[in-house]
Structure formats: C-alpha cells, structure tokens
N, C-alpha and C positions, 0 to 999 in steps of 0.2 A: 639954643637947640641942644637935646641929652646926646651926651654922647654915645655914636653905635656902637655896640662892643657884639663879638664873637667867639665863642669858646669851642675848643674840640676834644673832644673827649674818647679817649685813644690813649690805649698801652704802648701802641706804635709808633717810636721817634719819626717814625719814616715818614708814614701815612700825614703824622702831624704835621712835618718838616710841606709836606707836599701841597696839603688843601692851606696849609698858614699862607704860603705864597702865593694861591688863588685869590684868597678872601680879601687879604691884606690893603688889594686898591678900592676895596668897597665898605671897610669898617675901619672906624678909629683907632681900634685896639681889642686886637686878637691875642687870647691867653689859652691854655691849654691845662688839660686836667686828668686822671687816671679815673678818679672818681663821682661815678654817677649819680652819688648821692646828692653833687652839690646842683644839680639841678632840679630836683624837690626841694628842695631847701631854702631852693631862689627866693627870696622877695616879693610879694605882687609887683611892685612898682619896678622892679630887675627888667630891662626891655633886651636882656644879651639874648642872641641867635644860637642856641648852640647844635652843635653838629658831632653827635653820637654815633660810633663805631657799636650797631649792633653785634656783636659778636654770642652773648645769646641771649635769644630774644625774651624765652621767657624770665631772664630775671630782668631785662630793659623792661618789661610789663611790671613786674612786682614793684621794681622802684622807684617810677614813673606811676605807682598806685597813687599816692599821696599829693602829687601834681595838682596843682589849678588849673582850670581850661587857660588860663593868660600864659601860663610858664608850658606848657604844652605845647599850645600852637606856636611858641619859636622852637621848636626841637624839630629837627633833621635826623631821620634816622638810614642810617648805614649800612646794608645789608652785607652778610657777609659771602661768599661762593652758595651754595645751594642748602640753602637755610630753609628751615620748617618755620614760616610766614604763620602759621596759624596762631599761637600764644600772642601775637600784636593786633589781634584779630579787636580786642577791646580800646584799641589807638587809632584805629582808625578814622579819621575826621576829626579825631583832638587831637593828635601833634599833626607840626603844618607838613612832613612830608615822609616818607618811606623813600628810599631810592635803591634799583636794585646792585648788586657787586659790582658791573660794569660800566658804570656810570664813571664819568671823568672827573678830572678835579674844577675844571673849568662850568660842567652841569653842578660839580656841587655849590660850585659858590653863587652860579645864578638862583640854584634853587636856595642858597640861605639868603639873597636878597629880595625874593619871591615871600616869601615866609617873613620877613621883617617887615612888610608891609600887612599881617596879619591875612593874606591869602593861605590857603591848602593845598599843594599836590601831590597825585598819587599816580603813577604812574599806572595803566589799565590791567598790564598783567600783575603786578604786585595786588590790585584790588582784586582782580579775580581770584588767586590764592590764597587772598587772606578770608574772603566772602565764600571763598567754598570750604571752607572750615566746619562749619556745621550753620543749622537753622538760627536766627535770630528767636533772643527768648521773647513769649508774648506778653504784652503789658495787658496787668490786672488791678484797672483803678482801684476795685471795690477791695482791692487789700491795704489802700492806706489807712484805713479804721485799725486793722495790724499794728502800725509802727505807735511807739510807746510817745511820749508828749517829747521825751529831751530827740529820741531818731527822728519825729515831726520837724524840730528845730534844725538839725543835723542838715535836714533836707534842704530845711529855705535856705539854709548856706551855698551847700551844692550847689539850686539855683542860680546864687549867684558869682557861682564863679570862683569859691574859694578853696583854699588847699586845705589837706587836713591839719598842716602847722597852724593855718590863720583861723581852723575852725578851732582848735585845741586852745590855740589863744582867744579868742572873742567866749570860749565858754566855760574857761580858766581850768580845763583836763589836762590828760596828759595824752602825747600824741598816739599812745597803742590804744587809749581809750574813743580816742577817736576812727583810729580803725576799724574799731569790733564796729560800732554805729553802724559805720560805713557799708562794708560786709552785713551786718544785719541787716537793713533796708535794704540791700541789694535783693539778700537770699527771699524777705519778705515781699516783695514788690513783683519777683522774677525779674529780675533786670541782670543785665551783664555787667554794665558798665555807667561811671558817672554822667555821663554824656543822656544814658537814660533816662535815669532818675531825676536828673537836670528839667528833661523836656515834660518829663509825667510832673513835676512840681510847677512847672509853669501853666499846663495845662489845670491844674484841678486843686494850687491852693492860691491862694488870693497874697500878692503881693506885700510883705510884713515887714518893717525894722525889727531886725534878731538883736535883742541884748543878751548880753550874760545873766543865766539864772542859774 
C-alpha cells in the first residue's frame, strides 16, 4: 500500500506545530512547507493531503491556477479571520475542502482524512459566500469553432484531468505557454474556470488519445 503522506503549508511554526499533532495518528508522514508553489508542482501520481493556510486567497487561486483536478481535490484550504471568500470562488468543487478560521485542529485533520478518500467538503456558509460572489458565466457551445486546433488539444487535456505542467510536457512548451491556452479558452468559451471547460469538453468533443504535435 502507497504511503499516506500530509503536508501543511503555513508560515506559521505554531499553526504547523498544532494541526502536525492532529494529522500525525492518521498519515504516515507529515512534512511542512512555506511554499505554495509546491503543490502545483505535485506530480499526478503525488497522493499527499495537503493542508493550506489560506492567508490570501486570491493568490491561493492564482497558484493553484495550474493544479490538476487529482492535486486539487487533496487540498484543504484554511481560512483565515474574515477573509473576502469570493477570489476562491473558481475552487470551489475542485479542491476537496474550504474550512472556515474557527474550525479546530481536530475538524481539520478529520477533514484531510475526508479528502484523502477523494470526497469534497464545504461547509454551507463558506458556499454561500463564495456563490454569492457574482452570477455564474453562461456556456457558449457554438464558440468551440473559436479555439485554434493546438487550444482544441489544450482542451482534451483539461478533460482529462491534467495540470498545466503535464499539458506543457505531453505537448513539449513551455509552462507560460501553456497558460495563455488556458486563459485563452477560458476568455473564448465564457468560462470561469477548468472545472468548466472540463465538463463543456466532455460534453461536445468526442473522447481522443492527445499526442504531442
């Protein structure tokens, strides 16, 4: 069996100090980290839990842009005292949980063993603040004729799940190159978020093996 690993990611010796001693009778080996980049970073095949100290949210969105829905839904996010929930507004249902500042260290570790079984939760008021943020944008099939042949490909990756590192590698770019796609089909689609474009690609293109072209 792979070993469970958990990381926390926090500036805060304390905080760290606190939930390591929660998680600790539930994972094999709890590690800690300041930087949030290393969970875009992660591996597909990486099964760690990690548990993020939102501190602010909209660069936890920016960073967590490049995320795969698999490294996603093990992330726990943190709120911090009376934080503006709307910038995570495009995480919501891809990573496995939100939890609000008053939450224990004992809820958190249940909820990163929630989450390592690939379930989602969100507590109702954190979804009501993050859902009253503004209108969801509408999807506009008749604009995939829009995306250029390589954002067409871009897409079926999305589909299935992959990060911009493992699209930039299967299509031999570079990962800002991968970006702009990403962004591009968004802005051309009307879509907010991967999780959209995801569900519009399964709906309306016909299931493909992507090679490198």
């Amino acid at each position: 069996m792979a070993e469970t690993k958990a990381c926390i990611v926090s500036d805060s010796s304390i905080l760290v100090s606190v939930i390591r001693e929660s998680v600790a009778p539930y994972f094999e080996r709890v590690a800690s980290t300041s930087c949030l980049d290393d969970v875009a970073a992660a591996e597909p095949d990486d099964e760690t839990v990690y548990i993020v100290e939102a501190i602010r949210p909209s660069a936890i969105a920016e960073a967590l842009d490049g995320a795969g829905t698999d490294q996603l839904g093990r992330v726990v996010l943190l709120l911090r005292g009376n934080q503006d929930v709307a910038p995570l507004r495009s995480l919501v249902g891809l990573v496995g949980a939100i939890l609000p500042s008053d939450c224990t260290a004992d809820e958190i570790a249940l909820t990163a063993r929630i989450v390592r079984q690939g379930l989602v939760l969100l507590p109702s008021d954190i979804l009501a603040s993050v859902m009253a943020s503004g209108p969801e944008a509408p999807e506009r099939p008749d604009d995939l004729n829009r995306l250029t042949e390589r954002e067409q490909t871009v897409l079926d990756l999305i589909a299935q799940g992959a990060s911009n590192k493992t699209i930039a590698r299967r299509l031999d770019i570079s990962d800002s190159t991968t970006r702009v796609h990403v962004r591009s089909i968004l802005k051309k689609l009307g879509m907010q978020n991967r999780t959209q474009a995801a569900l519009f690609a399964a709906r309306t293109r016909p299931a493909a093996a992507v090679a490198p072209s």
